[in-house]
ZADO-1210 file (C-alpha; in nm, 4 decimals, padded with zeros to 6 digits):
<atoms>
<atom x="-01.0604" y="01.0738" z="01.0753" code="UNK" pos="1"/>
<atom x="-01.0062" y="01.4099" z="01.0351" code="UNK" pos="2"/>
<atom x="-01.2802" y="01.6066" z="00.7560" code="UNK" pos="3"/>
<atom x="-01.1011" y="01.9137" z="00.6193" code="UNK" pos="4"/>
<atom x="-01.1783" y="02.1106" z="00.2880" code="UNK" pos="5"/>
<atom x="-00.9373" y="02.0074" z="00.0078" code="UNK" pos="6"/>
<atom x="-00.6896" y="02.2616" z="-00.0857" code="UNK" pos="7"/>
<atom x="-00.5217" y="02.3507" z="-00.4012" code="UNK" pos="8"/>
<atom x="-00.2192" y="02.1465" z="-00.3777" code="UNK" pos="9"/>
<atom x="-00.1494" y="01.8627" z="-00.1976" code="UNK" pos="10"/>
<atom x="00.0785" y="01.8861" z="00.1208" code="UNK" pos="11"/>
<atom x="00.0894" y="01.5351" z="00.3124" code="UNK" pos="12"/>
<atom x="00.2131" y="01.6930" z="00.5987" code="UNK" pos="13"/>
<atom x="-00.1224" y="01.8570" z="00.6692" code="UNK" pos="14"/>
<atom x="-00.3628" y="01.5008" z="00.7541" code="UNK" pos="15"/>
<atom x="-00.0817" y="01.2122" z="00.7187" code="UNK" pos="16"/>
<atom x="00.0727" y="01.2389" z="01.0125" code="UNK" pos="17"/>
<atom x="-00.3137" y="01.2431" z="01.2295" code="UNK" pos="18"/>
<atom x="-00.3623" y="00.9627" z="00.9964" code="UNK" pos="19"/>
<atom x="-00.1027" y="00.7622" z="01.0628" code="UNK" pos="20"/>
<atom x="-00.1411" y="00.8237" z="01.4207" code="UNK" pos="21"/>
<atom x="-00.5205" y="00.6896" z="01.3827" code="UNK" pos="22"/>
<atom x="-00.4041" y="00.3556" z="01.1928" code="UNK" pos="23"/>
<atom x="-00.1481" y="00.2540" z="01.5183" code="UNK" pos="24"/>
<atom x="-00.4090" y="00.3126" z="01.7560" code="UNK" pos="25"/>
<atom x="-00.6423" y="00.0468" z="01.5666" code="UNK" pos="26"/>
<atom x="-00.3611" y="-00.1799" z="01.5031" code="UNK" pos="27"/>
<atom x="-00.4030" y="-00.1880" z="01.1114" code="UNK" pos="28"/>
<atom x="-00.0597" y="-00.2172" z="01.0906" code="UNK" pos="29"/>
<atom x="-00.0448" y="-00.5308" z="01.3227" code="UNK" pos="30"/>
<atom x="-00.0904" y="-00.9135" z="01.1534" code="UNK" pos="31"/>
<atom x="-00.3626" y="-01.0906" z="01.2534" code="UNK" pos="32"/>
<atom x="-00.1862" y="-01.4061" z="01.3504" code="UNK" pos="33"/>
<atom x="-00.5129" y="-01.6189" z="01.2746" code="UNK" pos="34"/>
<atom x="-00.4161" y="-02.0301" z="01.2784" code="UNK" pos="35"/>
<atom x="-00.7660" y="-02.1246" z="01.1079" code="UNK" pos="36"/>
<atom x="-00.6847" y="-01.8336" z="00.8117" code="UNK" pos="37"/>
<atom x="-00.4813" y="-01.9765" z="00.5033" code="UNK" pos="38"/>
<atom x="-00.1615" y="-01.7760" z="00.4866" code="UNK" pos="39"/>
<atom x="-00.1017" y="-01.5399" z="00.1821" code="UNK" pos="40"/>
<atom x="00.1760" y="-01.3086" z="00.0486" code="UNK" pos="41"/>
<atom x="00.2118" y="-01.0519" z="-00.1937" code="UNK" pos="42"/>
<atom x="00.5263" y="-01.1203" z="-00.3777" code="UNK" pos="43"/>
<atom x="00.5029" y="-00.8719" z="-00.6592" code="UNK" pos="44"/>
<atom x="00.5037" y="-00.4891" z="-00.5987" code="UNK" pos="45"/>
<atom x="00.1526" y="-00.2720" z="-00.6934" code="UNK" pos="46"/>
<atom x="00.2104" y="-00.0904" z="-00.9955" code="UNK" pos="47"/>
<atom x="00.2677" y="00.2910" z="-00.9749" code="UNK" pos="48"/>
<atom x="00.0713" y="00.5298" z="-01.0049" code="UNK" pos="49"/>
<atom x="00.2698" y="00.7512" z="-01.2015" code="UNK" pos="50"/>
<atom x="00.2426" y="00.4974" z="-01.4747" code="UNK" pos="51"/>
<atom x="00.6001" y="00.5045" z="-01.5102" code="UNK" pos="52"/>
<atom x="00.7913" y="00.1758" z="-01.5433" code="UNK" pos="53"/>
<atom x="00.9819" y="00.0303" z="-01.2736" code="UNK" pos="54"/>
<atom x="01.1794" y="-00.2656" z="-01.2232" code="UNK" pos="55"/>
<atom x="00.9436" y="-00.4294" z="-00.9736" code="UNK" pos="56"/>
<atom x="00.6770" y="-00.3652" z="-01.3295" code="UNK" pos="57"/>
<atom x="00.9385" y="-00.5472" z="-01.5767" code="UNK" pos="58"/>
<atom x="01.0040" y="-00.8197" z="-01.2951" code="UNK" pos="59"/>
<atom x="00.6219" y="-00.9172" z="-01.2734" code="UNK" pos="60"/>
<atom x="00.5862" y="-00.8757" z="-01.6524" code="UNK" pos="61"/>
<atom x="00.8910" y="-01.1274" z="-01.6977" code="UNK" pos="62"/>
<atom x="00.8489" y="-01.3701" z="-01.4419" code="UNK" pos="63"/>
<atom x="00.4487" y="-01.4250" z="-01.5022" code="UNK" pos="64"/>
<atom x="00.5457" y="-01.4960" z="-01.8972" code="UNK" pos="65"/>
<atom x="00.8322" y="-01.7182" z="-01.8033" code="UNK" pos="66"/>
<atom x="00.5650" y="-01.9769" z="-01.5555" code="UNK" pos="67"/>
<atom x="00.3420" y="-01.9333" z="-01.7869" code="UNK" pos="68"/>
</atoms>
């Protein structure tokens, strides 16, 4: 990975892209495919990081109350 002094304002296009390039190369975007691993999913969206509300937010909110 790329070590660069940080800059006033953020501009992606300055380390994404040599990131990006980095994670393909080491196959982080490729599943595992493990038989002997339990098999998971993530069926509710992160919350932002604006804090701002979206509907994947109000969809977790209402469907954890309601099987609860």
């Amino acid at each position: 990975m790329c070590k660069r002094d940080l800059e006033g304002k953020y501009i992606p296009q300055n380390f994404e892209d040599e990131l990006y390039k980095e994670w393909e190369e080491k196959g982080y975007f490729k599943p595992s495919m493990d038989k002997n691993k339990k098999p998971y999913c993530i069926m509710m969206p992160p919350p932002n990081v604006t804090r701002k509300v979206t509907y994947g937010t109000c969809f977790r909110w209402y469907y954890t109350r309601c099987i609860n």
